[in-house]
N, C-alpha and C positions, 0 to 999 in steps of 0.2 A: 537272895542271890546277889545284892548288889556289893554283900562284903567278901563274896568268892573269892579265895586265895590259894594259890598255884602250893595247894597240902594234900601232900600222895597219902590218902588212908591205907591202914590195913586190906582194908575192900581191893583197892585198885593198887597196890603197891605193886604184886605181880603184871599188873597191866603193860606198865612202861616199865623198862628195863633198858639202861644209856647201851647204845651201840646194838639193840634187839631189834630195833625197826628197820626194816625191808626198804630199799632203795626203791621209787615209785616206777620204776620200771622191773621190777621183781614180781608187782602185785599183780593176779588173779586179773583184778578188776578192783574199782573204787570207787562202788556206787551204792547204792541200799538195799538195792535188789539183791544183790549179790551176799552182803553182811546179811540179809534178813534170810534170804535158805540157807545162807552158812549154820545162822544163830539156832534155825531150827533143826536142822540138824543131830547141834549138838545140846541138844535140853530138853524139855518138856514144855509143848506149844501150850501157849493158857488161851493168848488172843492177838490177833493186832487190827488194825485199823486206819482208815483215811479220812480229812476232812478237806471239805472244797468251800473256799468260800470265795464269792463274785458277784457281781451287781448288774445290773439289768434298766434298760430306761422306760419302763411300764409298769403300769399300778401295780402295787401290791395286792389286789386281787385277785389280774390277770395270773400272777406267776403262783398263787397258792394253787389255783385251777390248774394251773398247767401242771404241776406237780401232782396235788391231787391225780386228775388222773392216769396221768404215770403210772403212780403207786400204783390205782385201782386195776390196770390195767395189766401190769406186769406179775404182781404181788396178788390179785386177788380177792385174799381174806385177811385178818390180823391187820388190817391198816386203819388208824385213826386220825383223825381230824381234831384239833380243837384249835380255835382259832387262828393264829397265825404258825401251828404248828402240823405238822404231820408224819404220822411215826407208824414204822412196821416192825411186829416183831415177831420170831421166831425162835426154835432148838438153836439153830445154829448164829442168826446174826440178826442186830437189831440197826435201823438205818433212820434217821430222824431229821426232819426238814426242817428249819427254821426260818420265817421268810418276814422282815419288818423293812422300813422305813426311812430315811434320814432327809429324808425333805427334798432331793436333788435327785435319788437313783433309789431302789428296791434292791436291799439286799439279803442276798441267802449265803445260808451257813447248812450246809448236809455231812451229816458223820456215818457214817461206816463202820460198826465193830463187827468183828467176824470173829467166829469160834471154831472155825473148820478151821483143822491143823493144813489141808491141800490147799488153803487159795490163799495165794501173798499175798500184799499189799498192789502188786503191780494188776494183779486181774481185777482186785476192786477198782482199781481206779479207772479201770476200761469200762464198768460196772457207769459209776460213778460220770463217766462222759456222757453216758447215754440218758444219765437224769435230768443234769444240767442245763441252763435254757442255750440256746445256737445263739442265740446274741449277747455269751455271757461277755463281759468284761472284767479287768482286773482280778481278774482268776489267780487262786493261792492253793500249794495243796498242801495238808500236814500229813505225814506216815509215824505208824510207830509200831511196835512189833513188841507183846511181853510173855516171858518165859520165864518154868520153872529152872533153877542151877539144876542139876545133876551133878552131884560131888564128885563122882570119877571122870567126870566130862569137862568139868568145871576148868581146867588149864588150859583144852579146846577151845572153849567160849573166850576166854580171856587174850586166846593167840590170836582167834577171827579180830578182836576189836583192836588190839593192838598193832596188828599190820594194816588194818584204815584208817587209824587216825592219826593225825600230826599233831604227836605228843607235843611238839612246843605252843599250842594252841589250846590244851589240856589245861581247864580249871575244876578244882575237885572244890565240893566244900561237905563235912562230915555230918550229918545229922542223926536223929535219937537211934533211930534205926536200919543205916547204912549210909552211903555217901551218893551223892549227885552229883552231877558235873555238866560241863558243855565244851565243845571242841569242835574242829573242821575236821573232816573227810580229806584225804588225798585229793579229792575231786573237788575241793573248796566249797563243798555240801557241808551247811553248821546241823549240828547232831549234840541234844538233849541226850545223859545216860544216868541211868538209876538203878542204883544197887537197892533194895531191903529184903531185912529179913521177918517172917513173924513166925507166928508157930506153928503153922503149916509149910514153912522151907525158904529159900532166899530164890528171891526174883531179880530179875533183869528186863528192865525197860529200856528201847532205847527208839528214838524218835527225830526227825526229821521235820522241819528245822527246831520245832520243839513238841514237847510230849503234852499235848493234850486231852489226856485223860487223869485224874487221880490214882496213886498208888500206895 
C-alpha cells in the first residue's frame, strides 16, 4: 500500500464520476451505519464484523478470568480456553479474546465475525461493550462489512459508496484480483475498500478505519 496511486481501475472507474458526488448536505447520512444497511441491501450479505482493542491496569490473569467467565456465562457451551486465548464458536458467529502483556498494562484484542445477515455492525458493538472490562482504556474499534456484488444491483452498491466518500481522498491501487483502496467518509471516518473476484463471484469489503480480516 505504500506505493498507492490516485489510478481509477476498471473496478471503481464507475465509482467516481467528476460532478456525480452529492453536496454533504444532500446525504442521507455519513456514517457506517448507514453505508453498512445500505450495502446490504443491495447484495448478498456473506459476513461483517468488529474488533475492540484496549488495555486495562491488571494482571493478565485477572482479565483472562474475567473474560473467561463472561464467555462461560453468557455463551454457555462451544467456549475454549487455551492459554491466553478464549474463543466461542457457532452456526452463526465466532468471537475470540486475545489477552497478553507489554510490561506496563494488559492488553486485549476481541473480534466479532457475524454470519447473520439481521445484526449490523452497530448491535455487535453493543454486544461487544458488555465484554469488555469497565476499566477499559484506550479503547479502538474496527468495522467491516463483506458482500456478495449482485450484477443487476451492482450500480446500487457503487451509487451507496460513491455518495460517502470524498473522492478527492480516493487512493485506488489495482492488484491480481481486483483493486483496494482507502478514502475518508464525508464524516472524516477513514474507510479501507476491497473489490475481488474469484470463482465463486466478486466481493466487496469495506471497513472502518481499516479491514481486518483477509480477503
Amino acid at each position: 500500500m505504500k506505493k498507492m496511486m490516485k489510478v481509477i481501475s476498471t473496478i471503481v472507474l464507475s465509482l467516481i464520476v467528476i460532478g456525480a458526488v452529492p453536496t454533504k448536505s444532500e446525504l442521507p447520512s455519513d456514517n457506517f451505519d448507514f453505508i453498512e444497511n445500505q450495502i446490504k441491501e443491495s447484495s448478498e450479505f456473506i459476513q461483517n464484523g468488529i474488533k475492540v482493542e484496549y488495555s486495562v491496569s491488571q494482571p493478565i490473569s485477572k482479565e483472562i478470568s474475567r473474560i473467561e467467565k463472561y464467555f462461560n456465562l453468557n455463551f454457555h457451551k462451544n467456549v475454549q480456553t487455551d492459554g491466553n486465548s478464549i474463543i466461542y464458536d457457532d452456526s452463526t458467529k465466532q468471537i475470540k479474546a486475545l489477552v497478553w502483556s507489554d510490561n506496563e498494562n494488559t492488553k486485549v484484542q476481541i473480534i466479532y465475525i457475524n454470519n447473520d445477515k439481521n445484526a449490523n455492525t452497530f448491535h455487535l458493538k453493543k454486544e461487544l461493550n458488555q465484554m469488555q472490562n469497565i476499566a477499559a482504556k484506550n479503547i479502538k474499534y474496527f468495522n467491516f462489512i463483506k458482500v456478495k456484488i449482485i450484477e443487476e444491483r451492482k450500480q446500487n452498491l457503487l451509487e451507496i459508496l460513491k455518495n460517502n466518500i470524498d473522492k478527492d481522498t480516493l487512493e485506488i491501487m489495482d492488484i491480481h484480483n481486483g483493486s483496494v483502496g482507502k478514502a475518508n467518509l464525508y464524516d472524516g471516518n477513514k474507510v479501507n475498500i476491497g473489490f475481488v473476484k474469484y470463482d465463486t463471484g466478486e466481493y466487496l469489503v469495506i471497513g472502518t478505519p481499516v479491514i481486518f480480516i483477509t480477503y
